[in-house]
N, C-alpha and C positions, 0 to 999 in steps of 0.2 A: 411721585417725585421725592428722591433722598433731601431730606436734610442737612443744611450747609452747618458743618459743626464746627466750633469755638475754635479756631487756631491756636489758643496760648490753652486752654484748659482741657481740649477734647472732647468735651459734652456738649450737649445741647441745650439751649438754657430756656427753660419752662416761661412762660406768657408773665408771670410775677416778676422772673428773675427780669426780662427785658424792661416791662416796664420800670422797676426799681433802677435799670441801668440807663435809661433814656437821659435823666437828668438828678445827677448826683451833687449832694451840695458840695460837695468837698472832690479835688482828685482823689483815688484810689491809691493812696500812697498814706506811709505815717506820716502825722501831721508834726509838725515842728513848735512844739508845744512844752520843751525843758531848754528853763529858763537857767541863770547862771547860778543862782540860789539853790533851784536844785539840781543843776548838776554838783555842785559843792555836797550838799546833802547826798547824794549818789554815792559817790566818791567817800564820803565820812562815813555814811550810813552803811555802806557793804563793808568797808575795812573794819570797824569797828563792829565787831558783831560779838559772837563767845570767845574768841581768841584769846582776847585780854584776859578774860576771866577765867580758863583752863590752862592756857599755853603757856603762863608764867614755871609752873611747875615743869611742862614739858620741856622748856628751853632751860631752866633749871637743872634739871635732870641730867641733860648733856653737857655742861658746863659745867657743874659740879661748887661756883663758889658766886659772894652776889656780883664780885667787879664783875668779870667773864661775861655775866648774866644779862646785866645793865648796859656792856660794851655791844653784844648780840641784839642787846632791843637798838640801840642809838643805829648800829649796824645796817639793821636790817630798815631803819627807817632811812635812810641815806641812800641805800641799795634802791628801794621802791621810787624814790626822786629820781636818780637816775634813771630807770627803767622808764618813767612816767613823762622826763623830759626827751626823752626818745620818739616816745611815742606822741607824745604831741606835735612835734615835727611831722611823723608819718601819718596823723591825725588832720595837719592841717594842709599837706601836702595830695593826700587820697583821701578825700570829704564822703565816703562812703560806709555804712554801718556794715558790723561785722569786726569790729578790732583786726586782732591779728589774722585772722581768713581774708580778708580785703589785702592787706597786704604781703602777705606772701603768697597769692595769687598777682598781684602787679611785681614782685620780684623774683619767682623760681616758678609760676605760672600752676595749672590747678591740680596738680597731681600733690605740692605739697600742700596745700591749700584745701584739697580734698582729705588728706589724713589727717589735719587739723582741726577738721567743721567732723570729721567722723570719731574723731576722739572725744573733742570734747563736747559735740550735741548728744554724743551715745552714753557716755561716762564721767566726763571731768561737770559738767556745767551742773546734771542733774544731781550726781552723787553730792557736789558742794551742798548743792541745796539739801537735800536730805542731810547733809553731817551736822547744818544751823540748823534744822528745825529738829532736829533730833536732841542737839544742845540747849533747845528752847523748850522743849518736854521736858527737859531733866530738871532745868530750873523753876519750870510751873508747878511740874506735881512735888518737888521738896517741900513745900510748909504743910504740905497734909500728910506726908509721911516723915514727921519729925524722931531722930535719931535714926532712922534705919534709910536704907535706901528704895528709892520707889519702884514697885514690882514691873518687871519688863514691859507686857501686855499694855499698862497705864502708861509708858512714855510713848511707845510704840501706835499707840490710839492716839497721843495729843498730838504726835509728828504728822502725822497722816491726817490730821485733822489741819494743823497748820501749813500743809502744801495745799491741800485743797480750798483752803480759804483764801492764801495768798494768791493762790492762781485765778481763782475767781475774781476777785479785787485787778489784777491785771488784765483780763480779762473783756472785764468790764469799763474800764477807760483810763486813759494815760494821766488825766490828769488827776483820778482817784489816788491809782498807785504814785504818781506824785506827791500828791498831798499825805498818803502813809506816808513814804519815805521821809520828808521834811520834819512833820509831827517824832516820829518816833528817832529821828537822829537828835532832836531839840534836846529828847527827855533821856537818849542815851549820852550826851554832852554832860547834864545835868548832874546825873546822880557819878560820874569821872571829875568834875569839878569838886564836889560833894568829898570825893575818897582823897582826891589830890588838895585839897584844901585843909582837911584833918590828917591828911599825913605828914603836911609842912609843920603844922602848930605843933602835932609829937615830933616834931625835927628839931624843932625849935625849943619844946620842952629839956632836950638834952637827949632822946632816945638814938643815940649814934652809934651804942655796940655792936649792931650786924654793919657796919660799914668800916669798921677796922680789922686791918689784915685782909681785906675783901678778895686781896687775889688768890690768895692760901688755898691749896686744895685743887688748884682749877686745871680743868681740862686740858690737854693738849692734842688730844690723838685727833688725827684727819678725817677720822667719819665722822666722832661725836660733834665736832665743830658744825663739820655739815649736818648734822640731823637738828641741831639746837637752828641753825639757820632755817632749817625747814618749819620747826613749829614756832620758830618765830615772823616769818614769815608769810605762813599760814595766816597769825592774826592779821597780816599787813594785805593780807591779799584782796585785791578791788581797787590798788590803784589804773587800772588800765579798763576801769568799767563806764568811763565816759565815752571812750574811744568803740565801744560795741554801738554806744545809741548816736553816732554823730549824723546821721540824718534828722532827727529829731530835735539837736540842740539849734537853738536859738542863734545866730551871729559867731558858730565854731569857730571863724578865724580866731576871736578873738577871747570867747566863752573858753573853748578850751585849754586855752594853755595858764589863762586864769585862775579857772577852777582847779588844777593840779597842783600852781603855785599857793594856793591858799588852801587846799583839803589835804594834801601829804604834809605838810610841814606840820599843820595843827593836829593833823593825826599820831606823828613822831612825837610829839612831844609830846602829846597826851598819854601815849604808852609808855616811855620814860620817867615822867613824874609820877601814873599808876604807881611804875614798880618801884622807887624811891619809896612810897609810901608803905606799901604791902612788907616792906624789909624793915619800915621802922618798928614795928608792932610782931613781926614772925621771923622766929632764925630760919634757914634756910631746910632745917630737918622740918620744921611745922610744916613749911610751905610743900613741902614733899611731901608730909602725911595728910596733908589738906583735902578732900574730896571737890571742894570750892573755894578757890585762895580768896575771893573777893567776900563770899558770906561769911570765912571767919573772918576777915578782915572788919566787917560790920560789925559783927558777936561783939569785939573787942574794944572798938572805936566811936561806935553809934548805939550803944549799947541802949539806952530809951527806945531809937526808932531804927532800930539795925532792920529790920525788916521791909525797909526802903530798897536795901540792898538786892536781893530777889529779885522782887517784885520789877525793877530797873533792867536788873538782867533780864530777865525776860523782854520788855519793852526793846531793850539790845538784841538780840536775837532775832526779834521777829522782825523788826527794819532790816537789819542784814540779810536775811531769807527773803524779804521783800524783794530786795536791790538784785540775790540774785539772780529771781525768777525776771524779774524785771531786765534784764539784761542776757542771759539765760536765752530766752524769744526772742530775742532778733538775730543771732548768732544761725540760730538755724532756721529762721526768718530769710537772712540773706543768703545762707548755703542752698537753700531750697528756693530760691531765686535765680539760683547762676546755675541750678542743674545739678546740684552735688546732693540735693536730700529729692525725697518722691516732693510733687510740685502742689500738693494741698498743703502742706507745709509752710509753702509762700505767699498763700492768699490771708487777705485783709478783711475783717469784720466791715460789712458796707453797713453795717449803722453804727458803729463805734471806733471804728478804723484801729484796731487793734492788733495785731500777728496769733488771733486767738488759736489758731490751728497749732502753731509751734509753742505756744505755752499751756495749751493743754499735753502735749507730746512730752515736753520736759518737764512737767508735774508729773504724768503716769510713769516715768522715768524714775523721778524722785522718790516718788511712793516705793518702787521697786528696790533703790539699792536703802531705804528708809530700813530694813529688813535685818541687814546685819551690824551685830553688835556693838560688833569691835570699832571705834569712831577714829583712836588713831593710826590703825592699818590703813583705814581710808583715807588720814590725812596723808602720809608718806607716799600711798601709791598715789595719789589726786599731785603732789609736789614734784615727783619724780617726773611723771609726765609734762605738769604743764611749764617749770621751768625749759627743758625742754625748745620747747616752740615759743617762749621768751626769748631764749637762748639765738632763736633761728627768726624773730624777729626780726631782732637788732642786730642782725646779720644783714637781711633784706636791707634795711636802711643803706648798709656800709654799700651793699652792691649797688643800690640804686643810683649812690651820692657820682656811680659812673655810667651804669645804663639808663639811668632817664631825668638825664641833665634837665631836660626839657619841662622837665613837673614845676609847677611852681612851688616854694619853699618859704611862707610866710615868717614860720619860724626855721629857723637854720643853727642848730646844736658845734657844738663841738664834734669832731667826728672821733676822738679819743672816747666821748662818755658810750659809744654806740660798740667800741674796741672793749673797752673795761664791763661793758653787759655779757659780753659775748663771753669773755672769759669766765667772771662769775659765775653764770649758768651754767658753765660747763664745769667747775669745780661744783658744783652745787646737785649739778646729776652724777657727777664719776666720782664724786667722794664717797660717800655712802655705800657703792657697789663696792669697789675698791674695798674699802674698811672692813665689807663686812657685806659680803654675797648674799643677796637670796635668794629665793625664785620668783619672787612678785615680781621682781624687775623684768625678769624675763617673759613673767605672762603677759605685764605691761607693752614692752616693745615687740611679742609677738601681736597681740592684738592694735596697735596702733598699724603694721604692716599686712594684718588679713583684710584690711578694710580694700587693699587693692583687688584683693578676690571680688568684690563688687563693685570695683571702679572699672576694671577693665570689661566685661561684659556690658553693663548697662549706663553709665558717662562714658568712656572712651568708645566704645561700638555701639551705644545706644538701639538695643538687640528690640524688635518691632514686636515680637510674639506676646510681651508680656502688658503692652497694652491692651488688652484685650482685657484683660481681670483689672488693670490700675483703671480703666474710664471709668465704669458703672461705679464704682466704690469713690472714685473723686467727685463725680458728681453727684454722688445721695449722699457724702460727705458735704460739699458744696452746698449743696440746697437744706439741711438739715443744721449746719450751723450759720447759713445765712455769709457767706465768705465770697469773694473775688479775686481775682486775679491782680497784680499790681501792676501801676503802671509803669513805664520801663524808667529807668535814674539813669540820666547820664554822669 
């Protein structure tokens, strides 16, 4: 007599697996276990990662004088609130994880919705993570190779070292990776208080020469603008990383749109006053020849225990690559639930209840794009893209606000801030191309449309042959990490 096999998984589940599913403590689902505290921490702890501490220069750079500079940080922290009050609408409106894939599949339905969960599960999510843990090696191994820079192989071992740990720690239970996140956004708050606090007292000292004539010199061309936006943005990026775990958050009605009001505002300002500080002490040629604006910032100002500074960074870094990974996982957690990624992907640790299949996926990911060098090539192509599908969020919203009146809308926006995203976004991707062609753009938006090359065969015609090779490997996958199927979310 054949064996009756698993309708959601295909396999047959072994005398252990049945027993272990007879009587589960918990449903099969993630648990609802982030509280408001740390969603707040979420939200601090990803924006706040090496941004501040490298992108100073880079937004610099494009800008050319400190007003310009300080206008682009206030900017871009305003810019990230409005995005963020958008999305908390859409957040509290579609209670489902997944960010922006949940909803531009309830607005343009799952063809965009698939390019979305195929960009960024394949490339945007994992690469971020590799670009913070990659900025986390740089800052670990500087105190043992003082004056020179630390040999590739050595950062390149500590990155790959710190995807694997963080992915393990998420892994291993949500409220672990919780409690990193908290701990290490406390001690990255800290040593920013620390810099913002001795950069008021030398403000106050009378050190005001880099802030006269401040605008002298400054930018005006249409790409540089946009590119100073991008890496200033870059450091702001993770306001929209509550809205990935909203299955998990504690009372989202009400948690989310909280947490956004209190983590973007203290994040803005906290990058504002940084850079107030870092100008009191560095003309803007220093800050340009700086290797690490914040560790000479310490040299100069903390000069007993300047070596607090580092050490901080680092503790920065590794919360932010945290929050990625942490966030990271459900994104293709829930694509691989709706049928858009292979379906081991969506199963759940049944003794940790964790999305362990998709965060080990977007670790070995990480490890991979961990490989090249160049950190801001990846930022620009990582920005290009994901504004983007920002862009085609807050778009979703506007279509909604008339094809599904019926949704309910705890919070209800302006529908102007949802108009001024849209545009934004779209100066913020055609500026740069405009200003100044490359071809990464182009590799970029051919690869975000070959992903239909695998949509149409295997999601839209769901072609039967290739089950054959996907059961046996779901199921000794399955039984080997110990994983299940989720149950269904309405």
């Amino acid at each position: 007599m054949r064996k009756r096999r698993d309708s959601q998984n295909g396999c047959v589940p072994n005398d252990g697996q049945k027993a272990s599913m007879k009587h589960p403590a918990k449903a099969t689902v993630l648990q609802k276990e982030v509280s408001l505290l740390s969603g707040v921490c979420l939200i601090v702890g990803t924006m706040i990662g090496s941004g501040i501490f490298i992108s100073p220069k880079a937004v610099l750079l494009n800008t050319g004088a400190v007003g310009p500079c300080l206008l682009v940080w206030a900017s871009c922290g305003l810019l990230s609130t409005l995005g963020a009050l958008c999305y908390a609408e859409l957040g509290t409106m579609i209670t489902k994880s997944g960010g922006e894939y949940s909803y531009l599949m309830e607005g343009f339905g799952p063809v965009v919705a698939y390019l979305y969960s195929w960009t960024t599960a394949i490339v945007l999510k994992p690469s971020s993570f590799a670009i913070i843990s990659l900025s986390f090696a740089k800052y670990a191994a500087a105190p043992f190779y003082p004056g020179c820079t630390p040999p590739l192989i050595v950062t390149k071992c500590l990155a790959a070292a710190c995807i694997l740990l963080i992915t393990l720690v998420n892994c291993t239970s949500v409220r672990l990776a919780s409690f990193v996140q908290n701990f290490f956004t406390a001690a990255k708050l800290m040593i920013i208080f620390v810099i913002v606090v001795s950069g008021l007292v030398m403000l106050a000292q009378g050190h005001t020469e880099n802030f006269s004539n401040s605008f002298e010199g400054g930018s005006t061309s249409f790409g540089t603008i946009g590119l100073a936006f991008y890496n200033g943005l870059w450091a702001y990026d993770g306001w929209n990383q509550l809205n990935v775990i909203t299955e998990e958050l504690k009372n989202p009605y009400r948690n989310l749109p909280l947490a956004v009001l209190i983590g973007i505002p203290l994040v803005s300002a906290c990058y504002v006053l940084v850079n107030v500080s870092y100008f009191t002490v560095m003309t803007t040629t220093e800050v340009l020849q700086s290797s690490a604006v914040a560790v000479t910032y310490g040299h100069r100002v903390l000069h007993p225990v300047s070596w607090i500074v580092p050490l901080f960074v680092v503790f920065s870094t590794f919360g932010s690559a945290n929050g990625s990974c942490f966030t990271a996982g459900r994104l293709t957690y829930v694509a691989g639930r709706e049928g858009h990624m292979v379906k081991i992907l969506s199963y759940i640790s049944l003794r940790r209840y964790t999305p362990a299949p998709a965060l080990m996926f977007n670790g070995l990911l990480a490890l991979f794009y961990s490989i090249p060098a160049d950190i801001e090539v990846l930022i620009n192509y990582f920005s290009f893209a994901q504004w983007a599908f920002y862009g085609l969020t807050a778009l979703a919203l506007i279509v909604m606000r008339f094809t599904r009146k019926d949704l309910p809308r705890p919070v209800r926006i302006p529908i102007v801030f949802a108009v001024l995203m849209v545009l934004i976004s779209c100066y913020l991707v055609l500026a740069p191309i405009i200003d100044k062609p490359e071809m990464e753009y182009l590799y970029c938006t051919m690869f975000i449309f070959s992903g239909l090359v695998l949509y149409y065969p295997f999601v839209y015609r769901k072609v039967r042959w290739l089950n054959k090779y996907i059961e046996p490997i779901t199921m000794h996958l399955q039984l080997l990490m110990e994983v299940v199927p989720p149950e269904n979310v309405q």
